[in-house]
C-alpha positions, 0 to 999 in steps of 0.5 A, a space after each residue: 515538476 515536483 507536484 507530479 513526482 509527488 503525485 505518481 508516488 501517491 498513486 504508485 503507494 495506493 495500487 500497491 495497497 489495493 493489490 496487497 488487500 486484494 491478494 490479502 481476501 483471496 487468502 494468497 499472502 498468508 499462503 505465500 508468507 506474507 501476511 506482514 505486509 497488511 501490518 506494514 500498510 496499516 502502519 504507513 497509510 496514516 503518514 501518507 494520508 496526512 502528507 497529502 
C-alpha cells in the first residue's frame, strides 16, 4: 500500500511540473505573477528524483 501512495504522489509532482513549464513557455506565470514557481520546481526536482 505504501509503494502506491508513494508512487501517486510521484506522479501527482511531475503533472504538475509539466503543467507549470507549460504555463511557463505560453508566457502565462509571468503574467499571472507567478513566475517564482519555475524556481520552486528547480529547487524540488533534485529531492524527488533522488528519492525515487
Amino acid at each position: 500500500m505504501g509503494g502506491y501512495m508513494a508512487l501517486t504522489i510521484y506522479l501527482v509532482y511531475y503533472v504538475v511540473a509539466i503543467a507549470t513549464l507549460s504555463l511557463h513557455f505560453t508566457g502565462h506565470l509571468e503574467r499571472w505573477g507567478m513566475d517564482w514557481l519555475i524556481l520552486v520546481l528547480a529547487v524540488t526536482v533534485f529531492p524527488v528524483v533522488l528519492y525515487f
